[in-house]
C-alpha positions as CSV (number, residue, x, y, z in Angstrom):
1,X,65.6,-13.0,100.6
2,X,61.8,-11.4,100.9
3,X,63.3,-8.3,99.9
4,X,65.3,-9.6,96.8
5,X,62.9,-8.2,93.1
6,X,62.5,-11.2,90.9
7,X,63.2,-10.6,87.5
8,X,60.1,-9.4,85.0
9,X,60.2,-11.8,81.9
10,X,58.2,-10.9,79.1
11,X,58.1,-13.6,76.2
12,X,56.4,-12.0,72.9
13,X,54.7,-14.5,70.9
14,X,54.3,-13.3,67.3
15,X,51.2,-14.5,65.5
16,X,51.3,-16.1,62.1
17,X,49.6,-14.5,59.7
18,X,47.8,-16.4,57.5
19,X,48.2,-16.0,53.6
20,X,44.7,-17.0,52.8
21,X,43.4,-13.5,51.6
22,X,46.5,-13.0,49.9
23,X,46.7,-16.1,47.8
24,X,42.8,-15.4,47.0
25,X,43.0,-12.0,45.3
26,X,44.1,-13.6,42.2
27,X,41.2,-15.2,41.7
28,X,38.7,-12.4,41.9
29,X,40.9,-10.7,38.7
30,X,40.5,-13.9,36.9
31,X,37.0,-13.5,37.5
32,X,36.6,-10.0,36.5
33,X,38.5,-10.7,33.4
34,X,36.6,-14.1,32.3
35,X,33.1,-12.2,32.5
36,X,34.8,-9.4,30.5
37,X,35.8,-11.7,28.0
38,X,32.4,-13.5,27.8
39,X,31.0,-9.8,27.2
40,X,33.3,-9.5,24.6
41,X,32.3,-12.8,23.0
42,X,28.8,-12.3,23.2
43,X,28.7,-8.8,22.3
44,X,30.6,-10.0,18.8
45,X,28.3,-13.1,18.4
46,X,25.1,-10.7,18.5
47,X,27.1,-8.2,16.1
48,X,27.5,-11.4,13.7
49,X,24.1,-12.1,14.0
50,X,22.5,-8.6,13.6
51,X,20.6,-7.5,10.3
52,X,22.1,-4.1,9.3
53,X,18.7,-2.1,10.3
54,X,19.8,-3.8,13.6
55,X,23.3,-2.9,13.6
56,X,22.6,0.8,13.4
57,X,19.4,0.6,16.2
58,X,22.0,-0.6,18.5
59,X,24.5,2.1,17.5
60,X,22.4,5.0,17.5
61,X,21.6,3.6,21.2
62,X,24.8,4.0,22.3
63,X,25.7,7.0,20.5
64,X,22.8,8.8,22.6
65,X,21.7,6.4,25.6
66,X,19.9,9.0,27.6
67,X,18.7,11.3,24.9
68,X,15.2,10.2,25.1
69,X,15.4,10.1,29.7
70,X,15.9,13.5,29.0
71,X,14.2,15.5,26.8
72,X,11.5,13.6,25.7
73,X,8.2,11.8,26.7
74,X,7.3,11.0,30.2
75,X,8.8,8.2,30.6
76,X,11.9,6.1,29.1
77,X,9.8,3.7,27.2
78,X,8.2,6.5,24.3
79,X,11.0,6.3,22.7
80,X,10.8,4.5,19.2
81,X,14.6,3.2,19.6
82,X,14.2,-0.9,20.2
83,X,16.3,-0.5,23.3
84,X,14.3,1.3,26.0
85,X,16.2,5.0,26.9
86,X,17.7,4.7,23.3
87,X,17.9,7.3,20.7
88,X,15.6,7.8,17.4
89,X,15.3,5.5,15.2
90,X,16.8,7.1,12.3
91,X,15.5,4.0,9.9
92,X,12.2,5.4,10.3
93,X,10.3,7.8,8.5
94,X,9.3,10.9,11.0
95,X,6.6,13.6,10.0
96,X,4.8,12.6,6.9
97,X,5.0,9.4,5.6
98,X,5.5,9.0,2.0
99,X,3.5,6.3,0.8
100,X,3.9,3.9,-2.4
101,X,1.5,4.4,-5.4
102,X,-0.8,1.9,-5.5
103,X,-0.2,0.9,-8.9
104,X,-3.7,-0.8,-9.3
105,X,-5.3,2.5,-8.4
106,X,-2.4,4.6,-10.8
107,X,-3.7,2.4,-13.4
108,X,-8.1,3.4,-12.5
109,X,-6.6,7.1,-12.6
110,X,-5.1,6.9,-16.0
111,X,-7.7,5.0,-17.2
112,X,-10.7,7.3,-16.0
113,X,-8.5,10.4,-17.7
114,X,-8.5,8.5,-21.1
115,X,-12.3,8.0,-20.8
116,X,-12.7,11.5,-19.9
117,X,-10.7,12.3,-22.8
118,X,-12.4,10.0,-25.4
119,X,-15.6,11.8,-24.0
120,X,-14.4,15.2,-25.1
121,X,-13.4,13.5,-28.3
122,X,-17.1,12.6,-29.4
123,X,-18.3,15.6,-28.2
124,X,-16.1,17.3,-30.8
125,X,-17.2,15.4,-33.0
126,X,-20.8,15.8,-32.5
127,X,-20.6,19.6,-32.4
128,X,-18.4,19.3,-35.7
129,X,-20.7,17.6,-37.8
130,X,-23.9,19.2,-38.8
131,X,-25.5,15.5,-38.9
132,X,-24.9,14.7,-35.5
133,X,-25.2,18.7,-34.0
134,X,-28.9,17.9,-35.6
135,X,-28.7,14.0,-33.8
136,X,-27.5,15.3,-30.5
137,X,-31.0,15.2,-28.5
138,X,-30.4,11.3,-29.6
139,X,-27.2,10.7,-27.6
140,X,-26.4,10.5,-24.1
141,X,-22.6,9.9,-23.1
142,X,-21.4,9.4,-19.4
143,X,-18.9,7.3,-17.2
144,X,-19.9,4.8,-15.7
145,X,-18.2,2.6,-13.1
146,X,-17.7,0.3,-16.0
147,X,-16.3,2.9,-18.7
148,X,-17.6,5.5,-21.0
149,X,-21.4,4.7,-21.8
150,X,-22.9,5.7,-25.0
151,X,-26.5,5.7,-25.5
152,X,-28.8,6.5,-28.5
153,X,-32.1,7.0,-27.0
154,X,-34.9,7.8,-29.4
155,X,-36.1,11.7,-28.1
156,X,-38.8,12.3,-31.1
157,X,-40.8,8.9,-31.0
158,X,-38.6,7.4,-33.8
159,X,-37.9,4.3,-33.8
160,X,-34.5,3.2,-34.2
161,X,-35.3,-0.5,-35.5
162,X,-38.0,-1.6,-37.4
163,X,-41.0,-3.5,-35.5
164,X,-40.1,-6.9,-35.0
165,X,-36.6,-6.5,-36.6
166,X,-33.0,-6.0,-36.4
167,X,-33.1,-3.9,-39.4
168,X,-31.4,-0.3,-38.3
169,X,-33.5,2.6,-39.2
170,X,-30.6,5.3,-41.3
171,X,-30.6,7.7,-38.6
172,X,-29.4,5.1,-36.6
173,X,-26.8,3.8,-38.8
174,X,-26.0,7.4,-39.4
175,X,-25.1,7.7,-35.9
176,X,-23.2,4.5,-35.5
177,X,-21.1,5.4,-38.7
178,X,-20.1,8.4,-37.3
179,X,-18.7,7.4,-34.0
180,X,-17.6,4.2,-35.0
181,X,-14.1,6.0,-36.2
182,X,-13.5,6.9,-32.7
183,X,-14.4,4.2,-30.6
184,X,-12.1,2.3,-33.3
185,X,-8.7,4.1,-31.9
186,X,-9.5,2.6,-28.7
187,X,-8.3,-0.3,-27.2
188,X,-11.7,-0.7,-24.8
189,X,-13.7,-3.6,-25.1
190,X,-17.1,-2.5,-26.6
191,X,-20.4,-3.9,-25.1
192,X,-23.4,-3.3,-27.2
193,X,-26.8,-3.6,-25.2
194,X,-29.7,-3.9,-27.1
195,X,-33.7,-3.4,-26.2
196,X,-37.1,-3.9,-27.4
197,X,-40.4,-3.2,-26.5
198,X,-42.8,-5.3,-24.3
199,X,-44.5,-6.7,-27.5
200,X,-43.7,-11.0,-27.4
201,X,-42.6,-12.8,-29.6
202,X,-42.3,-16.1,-27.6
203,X,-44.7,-17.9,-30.0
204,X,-42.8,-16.4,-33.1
205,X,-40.6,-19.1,-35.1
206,X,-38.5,-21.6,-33.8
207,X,-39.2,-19.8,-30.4
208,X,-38.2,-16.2,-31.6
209,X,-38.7,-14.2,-28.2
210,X,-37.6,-10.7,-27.2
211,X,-34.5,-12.4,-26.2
212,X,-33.3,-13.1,-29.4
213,X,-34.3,-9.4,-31.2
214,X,-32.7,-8.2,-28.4
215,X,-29.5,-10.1,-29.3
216,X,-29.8,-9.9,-33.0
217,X,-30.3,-5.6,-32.5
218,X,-27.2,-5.4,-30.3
219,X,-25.0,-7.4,-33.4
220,X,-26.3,-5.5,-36.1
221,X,-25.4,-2.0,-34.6
């Protein structure tokens, strides 16, 4: 009986696997594919919402994402696309920028060559007529920031008004009837400026003062 071999039994016990990993998978897709739809979504809401100047920012970005990473600047940010690392903004003017005429200033330009003109004009005129060749020591003309200023100055110690009066010498009116044609065809205001002497007048009638010549000069030329 010692010497009798007893039998070897071997019992194999198979595990159960579990199905948890398996049954999970699923859900990771599901996953994947809500976040790509909520991509999708948002990416369409922003397109909705996008001015066109937008619309073509984003798609020049993605056209070239890296063109600016790598050849220009020293660092992604230099780049004048709204999305950093993006290309050029083609909406944008490069090199020179061409700039709107100021139409206030257009308008002082035109205006300063039609002064400059009418200055020509009565200089013409002056060298054309042997009555105001003779007068020309008598008349200064120049722009001023105001317009084209005209001034009869008295050069020979003549006076241009009588003493005390308004009365025009006829020199004077001479002068004023041979330029008043030209300053006619121009649609300029006209300022006349008249002057006296230092001689007063305050006790004069009715308070007649230099003022008043002064006034009553300017409206008779």
């Amino acid at each position: 009986m010692k010497n009798q071999a007893h039998p070897i039994i071997v019992v194999k016990r198979r595990k159960a696997k579990s199905h948890g990993a398996a049954h999970g998978s699923w859900k990771i897709a599901y996953a994947d594919f809500m976040t790509a739809m909520m991509a999708f979504f948002l990416v369409m809401w922003l397109i909705s919402i996008s001015s066109p100047k937008e619309l073509i920012q984003i798609a020049e970005y993605f056209r070239t994402p890296l063109a600016t990473a790598v050849t220009g600047g020293d660092r992604i940010s230099n780049s004048e696309s709204p999305i950093p690392g993006g290309g050029d903004d083609y909406t944008q003017s490069q090199g020179e920028v061409n700039k709107q005429p100021n139409i206030e200033e257009l308008k002082k330009r035109m205006e300063q060559s039609r002064l400059r003109k009418l200055r020509g004009d009565l200089d013409q005129l002056i060298e054309s007529d042997p009555k105001l060749r003779a007068l020309r020591p008598h008349l200064k003309i120049d722009l001023v920031q105001e317009g084209l200023r005209i001034q009869i100055i008295d050069s020979q110690n003549r006076p241009m008004f009588r003493t005390g009066s308004a009365d025009v010498e006829p020199y004077m009116r001479d002068i004023l009837r041979a330029i008043a044609p030209v300053l006619n065809g121009i649609p300029n205001r006209i300022s006349l400026s008249g002057h006296t002497d230092d001689f007063p007048y305050a006790s004069g009638e009715k308070g007649y003062s230099n003022w008043e010549l002064s006034a009553d000069r300017a409206n008779a030329s």
